[in-house]
C-alpha positions as CSV (number, residue, x, y, z in Angstrom):
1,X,15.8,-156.9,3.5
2,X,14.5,-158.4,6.7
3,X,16.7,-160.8,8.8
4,X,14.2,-163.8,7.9
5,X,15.3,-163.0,4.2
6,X,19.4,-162.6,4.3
7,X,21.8,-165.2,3.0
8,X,23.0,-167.1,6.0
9,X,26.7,-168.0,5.5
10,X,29.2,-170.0,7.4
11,X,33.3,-168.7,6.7
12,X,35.2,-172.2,7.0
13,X,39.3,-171.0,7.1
14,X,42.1,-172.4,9.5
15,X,43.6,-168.4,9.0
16,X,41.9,-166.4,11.4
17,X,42.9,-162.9,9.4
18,X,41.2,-164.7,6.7
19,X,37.9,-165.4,8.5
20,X,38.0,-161.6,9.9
21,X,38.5,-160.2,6.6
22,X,36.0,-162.1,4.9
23,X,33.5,-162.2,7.8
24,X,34.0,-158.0,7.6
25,X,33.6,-157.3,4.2
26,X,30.7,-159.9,3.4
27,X,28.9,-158.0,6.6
28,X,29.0,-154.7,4.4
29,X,26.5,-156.5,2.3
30,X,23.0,-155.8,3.1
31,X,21.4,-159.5,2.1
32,X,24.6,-161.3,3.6
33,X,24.7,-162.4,7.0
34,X,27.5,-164.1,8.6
35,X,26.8,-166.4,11.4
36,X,29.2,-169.4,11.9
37,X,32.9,-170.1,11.3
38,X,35.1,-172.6,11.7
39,X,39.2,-173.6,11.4
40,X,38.8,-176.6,9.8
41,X,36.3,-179.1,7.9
42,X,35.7,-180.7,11.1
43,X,34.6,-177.9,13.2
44,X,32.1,-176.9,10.6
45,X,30.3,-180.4,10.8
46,X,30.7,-180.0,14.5
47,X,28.7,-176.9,13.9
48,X,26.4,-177.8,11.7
49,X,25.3,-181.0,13.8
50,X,24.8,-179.0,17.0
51,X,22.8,-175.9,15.0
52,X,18.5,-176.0,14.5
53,X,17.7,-175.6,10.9
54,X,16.7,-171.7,11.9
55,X,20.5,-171.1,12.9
56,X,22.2,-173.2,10.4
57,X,23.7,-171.5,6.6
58,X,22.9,-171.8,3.6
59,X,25.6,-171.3,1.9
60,X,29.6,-172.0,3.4
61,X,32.6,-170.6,1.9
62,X,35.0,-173.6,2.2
63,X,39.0,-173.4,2.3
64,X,40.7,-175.8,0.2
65,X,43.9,-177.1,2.2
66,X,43.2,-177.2,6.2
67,X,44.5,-179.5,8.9
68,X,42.9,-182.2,9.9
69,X,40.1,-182.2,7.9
70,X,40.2,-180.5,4.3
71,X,37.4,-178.7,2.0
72,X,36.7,-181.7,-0.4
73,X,36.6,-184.1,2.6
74,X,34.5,-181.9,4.4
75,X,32.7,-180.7,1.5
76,X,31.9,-184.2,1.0
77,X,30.9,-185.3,4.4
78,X,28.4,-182.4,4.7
79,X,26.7,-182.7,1.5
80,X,26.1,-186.4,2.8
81,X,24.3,-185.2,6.0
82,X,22.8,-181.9,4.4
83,X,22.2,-182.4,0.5
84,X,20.6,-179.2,0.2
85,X,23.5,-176.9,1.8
86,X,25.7,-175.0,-1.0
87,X,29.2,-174.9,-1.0
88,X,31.6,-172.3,-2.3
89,X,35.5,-173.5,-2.3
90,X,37.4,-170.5,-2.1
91,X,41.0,-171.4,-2.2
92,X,44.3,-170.4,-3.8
93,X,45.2,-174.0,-5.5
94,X,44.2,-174.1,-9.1
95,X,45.5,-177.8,-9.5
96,X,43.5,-180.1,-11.6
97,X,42.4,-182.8,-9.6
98,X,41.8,-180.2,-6.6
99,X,39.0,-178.1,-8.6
100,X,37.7,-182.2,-10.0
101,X,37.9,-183.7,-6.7
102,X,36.0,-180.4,-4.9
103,X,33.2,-180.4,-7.3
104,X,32.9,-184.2,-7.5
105,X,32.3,-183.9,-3.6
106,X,29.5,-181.6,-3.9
107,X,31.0,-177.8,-4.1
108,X,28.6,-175.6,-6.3
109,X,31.0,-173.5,-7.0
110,X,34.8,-173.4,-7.2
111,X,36.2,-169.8,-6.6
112,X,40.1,-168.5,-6.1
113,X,41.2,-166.0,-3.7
114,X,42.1,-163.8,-6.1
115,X,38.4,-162.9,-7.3
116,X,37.1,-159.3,-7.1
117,X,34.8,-158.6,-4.3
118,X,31.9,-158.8,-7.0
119,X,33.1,-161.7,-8.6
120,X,32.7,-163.0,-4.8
121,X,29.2,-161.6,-4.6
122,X,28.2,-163.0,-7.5
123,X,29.6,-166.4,-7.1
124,X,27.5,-166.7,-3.0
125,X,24.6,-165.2,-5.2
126,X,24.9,-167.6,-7.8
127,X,25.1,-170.5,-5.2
128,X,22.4,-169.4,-2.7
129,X,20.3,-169.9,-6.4
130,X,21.9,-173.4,-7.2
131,X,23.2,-171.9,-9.8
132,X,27.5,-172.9,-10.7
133,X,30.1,-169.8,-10.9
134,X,34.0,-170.5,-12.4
135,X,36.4,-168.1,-14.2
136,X,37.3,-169.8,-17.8
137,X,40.8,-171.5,-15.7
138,X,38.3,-172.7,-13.1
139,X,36.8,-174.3,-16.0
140,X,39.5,-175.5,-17.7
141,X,40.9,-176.8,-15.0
142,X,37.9,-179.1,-14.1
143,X,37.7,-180.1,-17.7
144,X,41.4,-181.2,-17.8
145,X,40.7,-182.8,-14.1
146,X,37.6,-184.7,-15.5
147,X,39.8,-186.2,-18.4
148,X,42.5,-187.4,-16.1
149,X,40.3,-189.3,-14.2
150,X,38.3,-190.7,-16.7
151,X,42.2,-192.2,-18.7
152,X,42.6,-193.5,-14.7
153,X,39.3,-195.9,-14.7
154,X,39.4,-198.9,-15.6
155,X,36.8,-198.6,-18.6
156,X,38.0,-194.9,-19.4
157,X,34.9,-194.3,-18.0
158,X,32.3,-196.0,-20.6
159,X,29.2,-196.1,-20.8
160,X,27.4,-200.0,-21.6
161,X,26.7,-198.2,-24.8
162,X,30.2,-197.4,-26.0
163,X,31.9,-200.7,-24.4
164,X,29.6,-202.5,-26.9
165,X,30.1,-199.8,-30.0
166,X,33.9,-200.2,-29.3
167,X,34.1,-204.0,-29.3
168,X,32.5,-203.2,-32.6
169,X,34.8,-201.2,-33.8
170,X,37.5,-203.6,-32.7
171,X,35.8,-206.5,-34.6
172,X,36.3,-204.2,-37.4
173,X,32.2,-203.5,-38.1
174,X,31.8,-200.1,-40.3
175,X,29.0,-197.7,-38.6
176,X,26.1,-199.4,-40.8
177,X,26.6,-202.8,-39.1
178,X,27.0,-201.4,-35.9
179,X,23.7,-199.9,-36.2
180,X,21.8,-202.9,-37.5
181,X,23.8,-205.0,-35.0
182,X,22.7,-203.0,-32.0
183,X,19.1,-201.5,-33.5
184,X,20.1,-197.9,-33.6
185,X,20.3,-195.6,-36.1
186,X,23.8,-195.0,-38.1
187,X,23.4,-191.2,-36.4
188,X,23.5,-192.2,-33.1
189,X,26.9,-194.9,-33.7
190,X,28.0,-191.7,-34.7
191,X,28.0,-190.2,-31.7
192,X,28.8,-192.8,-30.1
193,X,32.0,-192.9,-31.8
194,X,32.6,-189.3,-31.6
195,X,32.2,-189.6,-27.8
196,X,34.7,-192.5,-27.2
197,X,37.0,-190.4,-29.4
198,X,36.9,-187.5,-26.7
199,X,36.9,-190.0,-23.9
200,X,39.8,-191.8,-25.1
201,X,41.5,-189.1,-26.2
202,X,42.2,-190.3,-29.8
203,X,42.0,-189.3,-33.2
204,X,40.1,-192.1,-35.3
205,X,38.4,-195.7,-35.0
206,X,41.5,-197.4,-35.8
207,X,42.8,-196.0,-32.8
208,X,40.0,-196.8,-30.5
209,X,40.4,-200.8,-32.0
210,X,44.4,-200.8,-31.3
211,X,43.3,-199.4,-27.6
212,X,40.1,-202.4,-27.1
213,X,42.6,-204.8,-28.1
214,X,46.0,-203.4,-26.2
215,X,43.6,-203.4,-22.8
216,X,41.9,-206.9,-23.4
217,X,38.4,-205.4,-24.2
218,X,38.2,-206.3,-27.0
219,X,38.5,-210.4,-26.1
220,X,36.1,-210.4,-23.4
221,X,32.7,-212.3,-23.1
């Protein structure tokens, strides 16, 4: 593989023996090539804003928890500036909002310390391509994450569409009338109740009526 054609890759890690150890072992792969690092979130903007597109990486392995400036703020800020960079959190925190709040900001991927050296591989493969990479916690924990901040909105995180399904519901409207009231099809009130059910976390209409009223949905305009 020529040098035009390896992976370019930034290591972003306030631990130096972490930078050296990933910065050795990802150089034992022939299509990686490391050429930046950085202690913090800051430095690697710093970086990236001084480099030419020829010299800058495509894909940066981001520490969670740094000083001054930490992987989802960073992650953020450079996704901002560079929408086409892809970002790899490798971290040791398996905390809910952590893996949410990383991949709301822009992380492709969301990858723990403890991963094989293949897994690794395979995760800075799967980015370079776009493509997502989490273990099944990784996953559950961004599912759980997802839930918690959508019972923290305001609107449980609603679409137009459910708000005016649930007021339905609330005025006590069976699935037929809610179709003929909003010209869909008694299928699609379906889902549309089966999707404020997982939203809302509940287990049947009555339930999502109790809730429209209890928050004062249910008696707006």
């Amino acid at each position: 593989m020529s040098g035009s054609e390896l992976i370019k890759i930034m290591i972003v890690d306030d631990h130096d023996m972490v930078r050296t150890g990933l910065r050795t072992y990802l150089m034992l792969e022939p299509k990686f090539h490391v050429i930046a690092e950085a202690s913090n979130g800051q430095a690697a903007i710093d970086l990236l804003m001084a480099s030419t597109e020829e010299k800058r990486p495509q894909i940066i392995l981001m520490d969670l928890m740094m000083p001054g400036m930490d992987g989802i703020e960073a992650t953020r800020a450079i996704i901002s500036k560079f929408p086409e960079m892809k970002i790899v959190m490798l971290t040791s925190f398996l905390e809910d909002d952590k893996v949410y709040g990383a991949i709301e900001a822009g992380a492709v991927s969301y990858v723990l310390k403890t991963v094989s050296a293949e897994e690794l591989i395979y995760a800075i493969s799967g980015a370079f391509k776009g493509m997502p990479v989490m273990t099944a916690d990784v996953s559950q924990a961004l599912t759980r994450g997802l839930r918690q901040r959508t019972a923290q909105s305001g609107d449980e995180g609603l679409t137009e569409r459910e708000k005016e399904v649930l007021l339905l519901i609330a005025d006590g409207q069976s699935n037929k009338e809610i179709a003929e009231e909003l010209h869909i099809s008694v299928k699609t009130v379906k889902t549309h109740v089966s999707n404020l059910l997982m939203k809302c976390e509940l287990d049947d209409r009555t339930q999502l009526a109790v809730l429209a009223h209890r928050k004062g949905w249910a008696n707006r305009t």
